[in-house]
PLY file of the C-alpha trace (Angstrom):
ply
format ascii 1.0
element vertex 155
property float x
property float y
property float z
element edge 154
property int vertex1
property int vertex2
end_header
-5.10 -95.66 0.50
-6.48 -93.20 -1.85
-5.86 -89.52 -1.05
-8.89 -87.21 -0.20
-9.78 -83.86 -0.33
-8.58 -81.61 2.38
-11.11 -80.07 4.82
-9.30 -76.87 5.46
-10.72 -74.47 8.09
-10.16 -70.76 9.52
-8.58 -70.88 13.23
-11.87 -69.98 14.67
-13.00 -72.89 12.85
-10.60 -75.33 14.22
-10.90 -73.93 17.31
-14.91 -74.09 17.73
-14.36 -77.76 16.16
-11.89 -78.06 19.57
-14.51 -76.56 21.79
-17.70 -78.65 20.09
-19.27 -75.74 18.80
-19.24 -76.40 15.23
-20.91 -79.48 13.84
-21.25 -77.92 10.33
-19.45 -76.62 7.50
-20.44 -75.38 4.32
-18.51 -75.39 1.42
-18.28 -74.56 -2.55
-15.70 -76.66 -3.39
-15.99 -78.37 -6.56
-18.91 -76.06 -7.42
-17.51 -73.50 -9.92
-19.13 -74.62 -12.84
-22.82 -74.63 -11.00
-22.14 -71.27 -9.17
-21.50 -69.51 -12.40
-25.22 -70.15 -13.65
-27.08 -71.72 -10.17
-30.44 -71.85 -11.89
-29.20 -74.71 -14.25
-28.26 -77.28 -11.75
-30.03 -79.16 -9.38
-28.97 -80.99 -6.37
-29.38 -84.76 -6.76
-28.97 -86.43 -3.94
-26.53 -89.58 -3.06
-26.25 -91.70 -6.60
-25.82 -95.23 -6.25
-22.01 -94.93 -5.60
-23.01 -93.24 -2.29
-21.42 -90.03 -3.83
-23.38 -86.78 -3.70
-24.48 -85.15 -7.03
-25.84 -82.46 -8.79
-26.63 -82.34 -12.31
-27.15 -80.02 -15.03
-30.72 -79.62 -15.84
-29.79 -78.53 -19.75
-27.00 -80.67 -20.58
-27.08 -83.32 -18.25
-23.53 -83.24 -16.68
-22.71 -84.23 -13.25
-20.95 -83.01 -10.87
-20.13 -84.74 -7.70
-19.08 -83.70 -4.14
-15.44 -84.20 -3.09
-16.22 -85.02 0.39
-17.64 -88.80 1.57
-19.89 -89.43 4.66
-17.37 -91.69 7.39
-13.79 -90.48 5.95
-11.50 -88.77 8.62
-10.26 -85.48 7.16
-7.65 -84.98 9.16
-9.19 -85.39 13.06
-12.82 -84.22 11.52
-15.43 -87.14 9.96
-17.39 -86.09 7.65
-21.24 -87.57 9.05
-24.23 -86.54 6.60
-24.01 -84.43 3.22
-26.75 -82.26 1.24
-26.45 -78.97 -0.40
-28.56 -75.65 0.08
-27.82 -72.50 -1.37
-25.79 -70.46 1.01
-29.21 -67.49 1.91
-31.09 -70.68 3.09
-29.16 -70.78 5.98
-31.20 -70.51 9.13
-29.64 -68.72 12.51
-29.68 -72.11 14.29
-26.96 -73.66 11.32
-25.20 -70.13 11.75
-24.23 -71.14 15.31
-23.94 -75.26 14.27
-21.06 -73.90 11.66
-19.11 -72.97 15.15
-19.70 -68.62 14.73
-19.42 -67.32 18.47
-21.77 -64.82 19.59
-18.96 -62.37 19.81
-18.45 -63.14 15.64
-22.55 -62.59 15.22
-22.59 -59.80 16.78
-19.60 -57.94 16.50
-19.68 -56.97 12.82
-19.41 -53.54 10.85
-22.20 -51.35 10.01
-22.13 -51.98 6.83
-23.34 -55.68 7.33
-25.90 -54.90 9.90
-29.45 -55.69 10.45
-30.03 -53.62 12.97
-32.09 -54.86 15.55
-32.71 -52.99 19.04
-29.38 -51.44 18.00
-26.63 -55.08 17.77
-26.42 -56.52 14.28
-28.32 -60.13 13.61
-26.34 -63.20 13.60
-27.04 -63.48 9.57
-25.67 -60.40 8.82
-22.52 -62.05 11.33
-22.45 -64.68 8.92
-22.66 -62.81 5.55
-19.84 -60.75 6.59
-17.34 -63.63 7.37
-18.81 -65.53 4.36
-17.72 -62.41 2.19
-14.33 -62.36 3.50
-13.27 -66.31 3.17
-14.86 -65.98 -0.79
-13.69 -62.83 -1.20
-11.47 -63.36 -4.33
-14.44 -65.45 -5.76
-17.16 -63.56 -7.20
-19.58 -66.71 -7.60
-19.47 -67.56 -4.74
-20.29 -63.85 -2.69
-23.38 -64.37 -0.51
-25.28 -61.75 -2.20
-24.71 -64.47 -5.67
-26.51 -66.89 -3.26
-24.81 -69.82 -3.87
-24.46 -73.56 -4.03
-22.82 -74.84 -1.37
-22.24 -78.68 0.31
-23.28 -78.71 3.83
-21.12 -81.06 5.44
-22.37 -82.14 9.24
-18.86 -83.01 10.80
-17.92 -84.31 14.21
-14.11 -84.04 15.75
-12.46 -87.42 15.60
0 1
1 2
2 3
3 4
4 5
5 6
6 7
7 8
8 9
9 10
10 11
11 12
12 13
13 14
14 15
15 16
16 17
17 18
18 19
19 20
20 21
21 22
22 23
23 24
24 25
25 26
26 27
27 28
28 29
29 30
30 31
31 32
32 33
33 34
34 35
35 36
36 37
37 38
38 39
39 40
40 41
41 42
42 43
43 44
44 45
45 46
46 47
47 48
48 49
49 50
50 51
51 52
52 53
53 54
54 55
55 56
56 57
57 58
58 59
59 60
60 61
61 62
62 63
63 64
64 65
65 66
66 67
67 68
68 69
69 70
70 71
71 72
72 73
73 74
74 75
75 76
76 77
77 78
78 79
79 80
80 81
81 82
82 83
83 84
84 85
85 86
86 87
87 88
88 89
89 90
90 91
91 92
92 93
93 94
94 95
95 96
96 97
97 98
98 99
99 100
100 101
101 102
102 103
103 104
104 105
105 106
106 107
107 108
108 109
109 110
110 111
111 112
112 113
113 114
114 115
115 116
116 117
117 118
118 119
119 120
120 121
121 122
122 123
123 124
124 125
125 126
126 127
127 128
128 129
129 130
130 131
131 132
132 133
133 134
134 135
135 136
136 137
137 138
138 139
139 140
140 141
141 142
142 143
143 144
144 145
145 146
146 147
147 148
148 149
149 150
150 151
151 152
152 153
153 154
């Protein structure tokens, strides 16, 4: 059996998998070469080898995702793929990528939104984006980019 790609997650991650809480992931995997010019690739969708793709809109290269809908990644299945870029995340898919309200909330001023004086569960998110792509500068929220959003489910 071929090998795949690991699915590696933070132990608040494994641990909201545990608890049910997080149904999403997203990831930039595989995406260097799009993140370092976003605006030249588009996402293309599942090709005909049930793999999803993007493509570069100048030269035509291809790119596709090292995850696959059904395969058990060690106890998680991978169930639906697309990609977004990483600021088109809505508050609802904060909470599906398993983010406690203690996470949202609980973040340094620097991050905040401030609203009625508690920071907004985006500006949660940014700030423990930030620190798992910290050593990547493509990939920094602020950069907005690509990313795979992988639905999962514990298996």
């Amino acid at each position: 059996m071929p090998k795949h790609k690991d699915l590696p997650f933070q132990p608040w991650g494994r641990k909201a998998i545990a608890e049910g809480r997080k149904v999403l992931t997203s990831r930039c995997s595989g995406l260097a070469a799009v993140n370092k010019n976003p605006d030249e690739w588009e996402y293309g969708g599942e090709n005909i080898h049930g793999r999803h793709i993007f493509y570069n809109k100048k030269d035509g290269l291809l790119i596709r995702c090292p995850w696959q809908v059904g395969v058990d990644y060690d106890g998680v299945t991978v169930t639906g793929i697309t990609a977004k870029r990483v600021q088109d995340m809505t508050p609802a898919e904060v909470f599906d990528e398993g983010l406690s309200a203690e996470q949202c909330w609980t973040v340094d001023e620097v991050y905040c939104g401030k609203e009625y004086g508690r920071c907004t569960p985006m500006a949660g998110f940014k700030k423990i984006w930030d620190s798992i792509h910290r050593r990547d500068v493509n990939n920094r929220y602020e950069r907005n980019p690509w990313t795979w959003r992988l639905s999962i489910k514990r298996t």
